[in-house]
TILOZA-113245 format. One record per atom (N, C-alpha, C): x, y, z; residue in three letters. Coordinates in pm, whole numbers, plus 50000, padded with zeros to 5 digits. Example, Ala and Ser with C-alpha at 12.3 -4.5 7.8 and 13.67 -1.06 7.14 Angstrom:
513194943150780ALA/512304955050780ALA/513204967050780ALA/512854977550708SER/513674989450714SER/512905000350787SER/
***
This chain:
500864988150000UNK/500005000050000UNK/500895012350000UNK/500605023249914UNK/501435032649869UNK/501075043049965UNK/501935055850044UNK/501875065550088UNK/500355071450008UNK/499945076150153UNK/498855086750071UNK/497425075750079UNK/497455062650033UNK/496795055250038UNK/495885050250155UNK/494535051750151UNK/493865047850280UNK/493255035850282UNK/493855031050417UNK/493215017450421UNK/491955013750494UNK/490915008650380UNK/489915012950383UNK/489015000750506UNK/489884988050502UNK/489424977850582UNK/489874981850721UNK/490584993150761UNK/490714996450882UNK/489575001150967UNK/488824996351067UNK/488485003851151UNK/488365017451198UNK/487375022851145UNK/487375041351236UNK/487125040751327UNK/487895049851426UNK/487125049951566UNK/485925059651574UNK/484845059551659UNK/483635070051649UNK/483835067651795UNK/483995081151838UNK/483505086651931UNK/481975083251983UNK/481845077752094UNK/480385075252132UNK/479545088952171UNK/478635089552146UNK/477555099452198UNK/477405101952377UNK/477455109352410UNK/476795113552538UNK/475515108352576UNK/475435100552698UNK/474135095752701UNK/473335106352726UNK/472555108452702UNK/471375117352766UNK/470085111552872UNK/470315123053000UNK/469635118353100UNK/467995120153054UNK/467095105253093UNK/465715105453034UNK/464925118453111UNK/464095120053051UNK/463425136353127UNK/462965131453299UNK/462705118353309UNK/461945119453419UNK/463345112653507UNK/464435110453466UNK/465405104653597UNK/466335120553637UNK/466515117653800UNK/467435131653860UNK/468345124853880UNK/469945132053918UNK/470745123053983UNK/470485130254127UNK/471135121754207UNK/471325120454295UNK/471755136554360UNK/472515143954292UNK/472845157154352UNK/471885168854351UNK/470835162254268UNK/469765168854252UNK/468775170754362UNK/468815161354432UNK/468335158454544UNK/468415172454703UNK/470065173854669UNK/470575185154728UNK/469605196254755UNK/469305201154643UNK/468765208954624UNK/466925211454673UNK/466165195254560UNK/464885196654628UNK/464615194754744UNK/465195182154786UNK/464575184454944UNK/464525194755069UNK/465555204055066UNK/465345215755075UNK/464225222955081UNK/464665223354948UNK/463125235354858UNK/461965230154918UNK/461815218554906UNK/460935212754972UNK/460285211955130UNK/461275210155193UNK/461465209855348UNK/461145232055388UNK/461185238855344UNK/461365254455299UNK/459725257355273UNK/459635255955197UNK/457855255555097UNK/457545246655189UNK/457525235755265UNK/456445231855366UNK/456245240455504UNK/457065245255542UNK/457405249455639UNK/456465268255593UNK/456035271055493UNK/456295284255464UNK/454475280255506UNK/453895268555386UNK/452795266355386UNK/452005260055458UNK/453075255255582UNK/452055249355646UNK/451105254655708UNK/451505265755804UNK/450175273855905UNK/448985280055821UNK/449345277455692UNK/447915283155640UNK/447275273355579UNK/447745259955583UNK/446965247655542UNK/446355247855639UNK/447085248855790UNK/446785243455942UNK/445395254555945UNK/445205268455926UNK/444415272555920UNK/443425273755871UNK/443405267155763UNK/442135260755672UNK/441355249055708UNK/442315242555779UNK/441735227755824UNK/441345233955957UNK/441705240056054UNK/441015244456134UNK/439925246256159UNK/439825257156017UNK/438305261556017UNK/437355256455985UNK/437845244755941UNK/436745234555887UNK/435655225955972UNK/437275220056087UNK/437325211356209UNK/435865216356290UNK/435025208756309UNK/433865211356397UNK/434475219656558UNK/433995226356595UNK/434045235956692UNK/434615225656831UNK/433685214856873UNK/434045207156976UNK/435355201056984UNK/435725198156802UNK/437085190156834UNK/438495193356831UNK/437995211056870UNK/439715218856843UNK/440405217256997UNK/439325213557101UNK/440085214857219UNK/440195197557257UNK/439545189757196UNK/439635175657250UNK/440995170357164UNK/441495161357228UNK/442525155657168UNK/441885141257168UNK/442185140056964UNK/441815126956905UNK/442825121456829UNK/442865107356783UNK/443735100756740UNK/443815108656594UNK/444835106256500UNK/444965109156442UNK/444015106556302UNK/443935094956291UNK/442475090856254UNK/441125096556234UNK/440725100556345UNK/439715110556336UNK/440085124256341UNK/440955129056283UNK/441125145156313UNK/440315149956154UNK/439845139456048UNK/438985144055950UNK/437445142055992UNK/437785137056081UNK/435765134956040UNK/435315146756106UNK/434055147456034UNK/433505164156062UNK/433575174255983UNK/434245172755917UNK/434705184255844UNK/433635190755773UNK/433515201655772UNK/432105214055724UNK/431945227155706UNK/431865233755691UNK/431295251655647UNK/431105258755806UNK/430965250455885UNK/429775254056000UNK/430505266956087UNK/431625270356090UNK/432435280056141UNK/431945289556005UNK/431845288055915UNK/432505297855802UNK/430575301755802UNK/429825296155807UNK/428025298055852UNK/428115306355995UNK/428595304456077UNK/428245313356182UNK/429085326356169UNK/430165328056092UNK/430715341656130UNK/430045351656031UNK/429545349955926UNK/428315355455818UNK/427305359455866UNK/426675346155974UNK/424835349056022UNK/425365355856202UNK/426415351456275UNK/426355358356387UNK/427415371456385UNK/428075374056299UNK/428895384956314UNK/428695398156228UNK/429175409756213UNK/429385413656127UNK/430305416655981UNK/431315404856010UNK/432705404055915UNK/432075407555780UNK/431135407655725UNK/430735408755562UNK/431065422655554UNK/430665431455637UNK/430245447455665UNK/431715446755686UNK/432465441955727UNK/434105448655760UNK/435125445955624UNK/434825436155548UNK/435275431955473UNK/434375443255323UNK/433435444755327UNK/433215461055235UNK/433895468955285UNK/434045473755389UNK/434935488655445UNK/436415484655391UNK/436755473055439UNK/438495470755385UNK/438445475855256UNK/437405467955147UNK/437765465955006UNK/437415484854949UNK/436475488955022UNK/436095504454988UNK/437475514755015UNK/438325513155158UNK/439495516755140UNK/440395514255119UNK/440935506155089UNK/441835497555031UNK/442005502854866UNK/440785499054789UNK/440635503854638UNK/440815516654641UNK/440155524454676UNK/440305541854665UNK/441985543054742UNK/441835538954815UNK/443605542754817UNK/444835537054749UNK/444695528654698UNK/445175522154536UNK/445195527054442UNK/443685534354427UNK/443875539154303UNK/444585557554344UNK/444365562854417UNK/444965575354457UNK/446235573554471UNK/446695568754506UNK/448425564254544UNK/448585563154402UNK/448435545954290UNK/448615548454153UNK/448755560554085UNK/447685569654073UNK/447545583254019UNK/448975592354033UNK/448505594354162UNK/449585604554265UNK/451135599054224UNK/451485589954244UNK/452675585254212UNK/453095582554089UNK/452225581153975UNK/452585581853842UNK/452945598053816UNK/452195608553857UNK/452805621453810UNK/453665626153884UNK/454025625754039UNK/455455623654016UNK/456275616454028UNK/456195603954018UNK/457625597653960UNK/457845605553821UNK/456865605853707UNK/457185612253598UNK/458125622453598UNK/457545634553663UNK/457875644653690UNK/459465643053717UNK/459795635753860UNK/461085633653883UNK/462115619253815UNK/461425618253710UNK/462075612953619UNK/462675614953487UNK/461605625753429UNK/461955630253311UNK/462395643253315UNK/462385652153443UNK/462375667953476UNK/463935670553540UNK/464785679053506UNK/465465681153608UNK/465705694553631UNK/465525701753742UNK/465025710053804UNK/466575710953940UNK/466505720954001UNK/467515723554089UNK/467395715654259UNK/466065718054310UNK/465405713554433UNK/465275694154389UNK/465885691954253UNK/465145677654292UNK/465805666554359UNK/467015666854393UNK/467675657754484UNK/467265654954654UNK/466815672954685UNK/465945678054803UNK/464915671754815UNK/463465667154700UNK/462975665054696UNK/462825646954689UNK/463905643854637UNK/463805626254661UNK/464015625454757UNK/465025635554867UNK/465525630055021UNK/464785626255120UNK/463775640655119UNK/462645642155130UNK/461435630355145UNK/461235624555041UNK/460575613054980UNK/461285603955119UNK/462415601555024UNK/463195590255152UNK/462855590155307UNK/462945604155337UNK/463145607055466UNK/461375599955539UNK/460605604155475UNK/459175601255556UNK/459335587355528UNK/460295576255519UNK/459785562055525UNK/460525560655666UNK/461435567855702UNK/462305566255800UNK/461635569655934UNK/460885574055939UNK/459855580956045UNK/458465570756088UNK/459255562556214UNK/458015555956234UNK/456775561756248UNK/455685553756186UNK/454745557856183UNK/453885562256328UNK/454285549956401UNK/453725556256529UNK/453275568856593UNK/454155572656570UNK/454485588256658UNK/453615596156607UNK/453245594156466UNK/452045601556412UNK/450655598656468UNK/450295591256548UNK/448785587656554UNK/448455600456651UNK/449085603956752UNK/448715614656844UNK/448545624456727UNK/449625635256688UNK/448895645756599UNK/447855642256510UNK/448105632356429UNK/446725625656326UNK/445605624956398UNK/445375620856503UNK/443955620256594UNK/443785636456610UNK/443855644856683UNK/443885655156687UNK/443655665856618UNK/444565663856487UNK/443915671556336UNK/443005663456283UNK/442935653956268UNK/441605649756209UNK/440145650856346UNK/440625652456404UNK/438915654756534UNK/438665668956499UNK/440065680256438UNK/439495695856440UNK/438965696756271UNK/438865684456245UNK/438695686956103UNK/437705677956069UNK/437435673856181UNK/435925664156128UNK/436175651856041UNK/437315646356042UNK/438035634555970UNK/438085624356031UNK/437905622356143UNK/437875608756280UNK/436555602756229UNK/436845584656231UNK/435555574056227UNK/434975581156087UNK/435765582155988UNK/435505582155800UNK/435915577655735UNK/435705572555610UNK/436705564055497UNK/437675574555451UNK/437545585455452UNK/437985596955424UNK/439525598355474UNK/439255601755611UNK/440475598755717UNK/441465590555696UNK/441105578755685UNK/441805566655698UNK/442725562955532UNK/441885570855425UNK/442075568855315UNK/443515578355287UNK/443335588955354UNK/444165601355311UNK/445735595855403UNK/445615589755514UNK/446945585455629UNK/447585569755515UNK/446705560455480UNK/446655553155392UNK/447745559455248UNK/447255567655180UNK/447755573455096UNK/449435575955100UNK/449545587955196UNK/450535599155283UNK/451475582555321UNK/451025572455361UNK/451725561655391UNK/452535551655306UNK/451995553255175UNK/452525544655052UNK/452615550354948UNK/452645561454970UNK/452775571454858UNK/454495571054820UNK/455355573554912UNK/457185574354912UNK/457385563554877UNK/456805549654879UNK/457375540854785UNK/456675539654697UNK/455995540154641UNK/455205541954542UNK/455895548154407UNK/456275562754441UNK/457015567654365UNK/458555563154364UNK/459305557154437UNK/460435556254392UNK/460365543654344UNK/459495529654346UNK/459275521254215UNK/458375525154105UNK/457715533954075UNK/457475539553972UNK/458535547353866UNK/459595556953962UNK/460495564653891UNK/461305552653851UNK/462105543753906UNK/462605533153848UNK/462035527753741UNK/460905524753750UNK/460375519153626UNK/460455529453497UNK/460495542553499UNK/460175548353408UNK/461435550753375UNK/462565550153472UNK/464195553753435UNK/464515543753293UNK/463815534953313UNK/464215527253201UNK/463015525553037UNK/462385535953061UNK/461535535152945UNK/462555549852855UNK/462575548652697UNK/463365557152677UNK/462705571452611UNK/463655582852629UNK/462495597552687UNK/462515600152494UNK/463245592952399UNK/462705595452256UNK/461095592252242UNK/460655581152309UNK/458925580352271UNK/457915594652340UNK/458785601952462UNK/458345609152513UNK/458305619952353UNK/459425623952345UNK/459765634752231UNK/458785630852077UNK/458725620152061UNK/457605613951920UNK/456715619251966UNK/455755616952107UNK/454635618652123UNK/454285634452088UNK/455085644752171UNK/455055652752187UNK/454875661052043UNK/455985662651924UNK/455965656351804UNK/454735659251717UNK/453755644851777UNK/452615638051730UNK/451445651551816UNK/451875658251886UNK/450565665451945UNK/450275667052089UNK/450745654352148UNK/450115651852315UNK/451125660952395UNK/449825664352442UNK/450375672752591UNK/451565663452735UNK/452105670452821UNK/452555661952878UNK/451915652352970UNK/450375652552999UNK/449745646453026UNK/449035633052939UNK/448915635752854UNK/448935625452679UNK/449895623752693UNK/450995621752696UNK/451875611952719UNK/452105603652826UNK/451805609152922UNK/451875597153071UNK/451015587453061UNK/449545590552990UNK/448495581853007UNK/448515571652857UNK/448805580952723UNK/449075571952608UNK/450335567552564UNK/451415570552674UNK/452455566652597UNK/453275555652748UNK/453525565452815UNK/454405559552947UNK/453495548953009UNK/452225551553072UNK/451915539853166UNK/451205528853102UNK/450765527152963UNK/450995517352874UNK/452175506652859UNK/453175511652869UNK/454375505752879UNK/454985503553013UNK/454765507753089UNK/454705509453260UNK/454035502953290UNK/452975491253243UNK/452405483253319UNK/452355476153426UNK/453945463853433UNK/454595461753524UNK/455025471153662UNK/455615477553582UNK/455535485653728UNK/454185488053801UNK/453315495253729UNK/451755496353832UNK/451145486953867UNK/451485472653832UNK/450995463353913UNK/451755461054047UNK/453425462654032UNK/453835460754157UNK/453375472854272UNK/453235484154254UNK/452575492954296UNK/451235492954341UNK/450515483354290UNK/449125480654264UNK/448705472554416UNK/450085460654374UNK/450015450554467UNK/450785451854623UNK/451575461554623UNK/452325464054733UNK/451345477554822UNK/450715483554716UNK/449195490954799UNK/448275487454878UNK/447785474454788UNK/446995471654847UNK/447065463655005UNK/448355454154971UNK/448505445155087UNK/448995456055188UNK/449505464055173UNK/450185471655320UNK/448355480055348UNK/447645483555293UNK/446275492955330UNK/445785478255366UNK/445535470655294UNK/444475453055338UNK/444935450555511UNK/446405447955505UNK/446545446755626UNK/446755453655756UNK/446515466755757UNK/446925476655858UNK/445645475355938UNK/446395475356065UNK/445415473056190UNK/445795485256279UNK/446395493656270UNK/447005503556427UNK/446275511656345UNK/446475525956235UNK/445745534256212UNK/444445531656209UNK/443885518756146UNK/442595515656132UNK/441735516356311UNK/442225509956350UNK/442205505456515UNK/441905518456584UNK/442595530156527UNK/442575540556631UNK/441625550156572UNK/442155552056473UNK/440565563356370UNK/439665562156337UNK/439195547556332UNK/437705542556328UNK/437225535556434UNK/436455545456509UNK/435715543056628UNK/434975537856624UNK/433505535556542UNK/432395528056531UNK/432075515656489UNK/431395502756521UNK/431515493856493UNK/431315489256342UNK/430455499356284UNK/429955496456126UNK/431115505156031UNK/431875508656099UNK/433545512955970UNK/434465504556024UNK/434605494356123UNK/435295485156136UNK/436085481655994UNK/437055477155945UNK/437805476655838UNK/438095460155907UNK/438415451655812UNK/438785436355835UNK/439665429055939UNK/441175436955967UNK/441725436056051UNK/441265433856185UNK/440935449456171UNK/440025451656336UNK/438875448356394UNK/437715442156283UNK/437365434256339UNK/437355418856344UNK/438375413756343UNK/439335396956309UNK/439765402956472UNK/440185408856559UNK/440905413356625UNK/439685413556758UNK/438865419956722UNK/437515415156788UNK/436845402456859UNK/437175394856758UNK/436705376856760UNK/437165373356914UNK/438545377356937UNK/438975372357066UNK/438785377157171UNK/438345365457236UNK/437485372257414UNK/438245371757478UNK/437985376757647UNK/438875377057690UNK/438735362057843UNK/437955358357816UNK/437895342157876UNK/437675330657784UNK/437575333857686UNK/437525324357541UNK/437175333757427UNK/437265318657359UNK/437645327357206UNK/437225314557083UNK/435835317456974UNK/435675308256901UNK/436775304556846UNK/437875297856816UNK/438855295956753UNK/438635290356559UNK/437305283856578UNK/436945279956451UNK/436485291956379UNK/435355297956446UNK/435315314356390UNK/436665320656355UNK/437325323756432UNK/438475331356395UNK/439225328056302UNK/439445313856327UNK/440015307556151UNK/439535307756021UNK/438355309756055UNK/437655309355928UNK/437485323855888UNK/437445335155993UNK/437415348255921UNK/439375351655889UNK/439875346255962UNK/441385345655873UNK/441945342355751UNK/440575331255741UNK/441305324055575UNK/440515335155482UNK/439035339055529UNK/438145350255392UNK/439265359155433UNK/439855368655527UNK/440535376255495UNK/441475376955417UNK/442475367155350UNK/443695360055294UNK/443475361955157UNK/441945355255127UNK/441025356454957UNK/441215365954889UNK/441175378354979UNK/441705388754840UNK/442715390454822UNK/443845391654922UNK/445845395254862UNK/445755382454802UNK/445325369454804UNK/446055355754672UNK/445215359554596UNK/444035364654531UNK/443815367254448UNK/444515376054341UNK/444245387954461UNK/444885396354347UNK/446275395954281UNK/447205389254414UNK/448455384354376UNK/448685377454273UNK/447755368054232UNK/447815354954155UNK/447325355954035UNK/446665371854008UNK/446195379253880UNK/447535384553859UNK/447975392253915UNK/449285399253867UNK/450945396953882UNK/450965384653967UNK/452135377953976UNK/453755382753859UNK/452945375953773UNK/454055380353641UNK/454095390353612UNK/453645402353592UNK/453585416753547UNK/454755418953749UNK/454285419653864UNK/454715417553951UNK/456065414853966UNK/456675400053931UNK/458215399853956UNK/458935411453767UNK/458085412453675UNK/459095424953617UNK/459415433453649UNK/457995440353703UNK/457875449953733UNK/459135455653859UNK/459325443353996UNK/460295449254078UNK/461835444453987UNK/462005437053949UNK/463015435053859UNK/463495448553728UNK/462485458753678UNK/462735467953645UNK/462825480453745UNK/462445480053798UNK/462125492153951UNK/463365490954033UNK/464155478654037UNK/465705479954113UNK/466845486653991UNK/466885488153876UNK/467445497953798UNK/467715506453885UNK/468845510553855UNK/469915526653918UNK/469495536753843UNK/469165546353842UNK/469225557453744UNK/470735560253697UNK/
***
């Protein structure tokens, strides 16, 4: 056989293929990881399983101790029937959702024109003015309820949706705007200049151009409103005196006596209270993690 010449009865070697792992086998290091995650997520979810089954649990058998066996039988509505026909939670749960929404949507508003403002504007006072911003998150709220009671009694604002709506506001307003201005740091100010261009005022542009595209962000805004107003119990507690502006918190807070306490009632107005933040959460979830994922942007 001559140089150059290939011999063709020789053997090629081939490289074997990589096995590929079947979709449904893990290895073993994988393991690392879920059980964890796992052991984490049970631990996160359990007290609100525990609180569901609670409320289910017939009234007699939260204080008897039964085998494990029977800790299902029974199971029924019958807590979630008496706090409807003997309480007033329906009536507290309108007042939540009446302030709660109006201060959602006022905060939204309010904080879209200026984050705008201190996003697209630059002006001499405006570094003053974010500090500013900053500064009232730093200021426990506490300390405010004495003057807030006080100006609102000379102003006829005590035991109103009014009251509660405006401290509500004044309360989530400073973050509000600085994940809004984030969000808008990153929208770019040429669509501002087209619009403008095209005709729209600078108000036509916030509403047809910026918060169109700002979506994400106003849901996280949307959703971080509502749950901090849904769940506030101290301002609510102190400015609404009467039993029929009760707001959800305060009266969940009620339920407990002071020589007993329905425990099945109370569980069961804990879990309707819960119904609206997973809802609404679970509508806007995804718009939600962009939204703070664009809103941590640096200017």
């Amino acid at each position: 056989m001559t140089a150059g010449t290939i011999d063709r009865a020789a053997p090629v070697e081939r490289r074997s293929a990589p096995r590929r792992r079947k979709p449904g086998r893990r290895r073993p290091r994988d393991l690392l990881v879920i059980v964890p995650t796992f052991l984490i997520l049970l631990v996160i979810v359990f007290p609100v399983l525990w609180m569901v089954f609670t409320s289910l649990r017939p009234s007699t058998a939260l204080a008897a101790q039964l085998p494990w066996s029977q800790y299902f039988d029974g199971l029924g509505f019958d807590a979630y029937v008496r706090l409807f026909s003997d309480s007033d939670f329906g009536r507290y749960i309108g007042n939540s959702l009446v302030v709660s929404v109006i201060s959602t949507a006022c905060t939204v508003v309010l904080a879209s024109f200026a984050a705008y403002a201190l996003s697209r504007f630059r002006f001499r006072l405006r570094g003053t003015v974010l500090m500013v911003v900053l500064a009232t998150q730093l200021l426990p709220f506490v300390v405010l309820i004495t003057p807030l009671y006080l100006a609102f009694g000379e102003l006829g604002l005590l035991d109103s949706y009014a009251g509660l709506i405006i401290v509500y506001v004044a309360m989530t307003l400073p973050l509000a705007i600085y994940l809004m201005m984030g969000y808008f740091n990153t929208i770019p100010t040429v669509l501002d200049e087209a619009a403008r261009i095209d005709g729209c005022t600078t108000v036509g542009v916030i509403f047809r151009v910026v918060l169109p595209i700002a979506l994400p962000g106003i849901a996280t805004v949307v959703i971080t409103t509502f749950i901090a107003t849904w769940e506030e119990y101290f301002f609510a507690s102190v400015l609404m005196t009467s039993d029929k502006l009760k707001t959800v918190q305060v009266g969940l807070s009620s339920f407990f006596g002071e020589y007993a306490s329905d425990w099945g009632m109370i569980m069961a107005a804990a879990t309707v209270a819960t119904i609206p933040t997973v809802v609404l959460f679970s509508v806007v979830q995804k718009r939600l993690v962009a939204g703070m994922a664009a809103g941590s942007v640096k200017e």
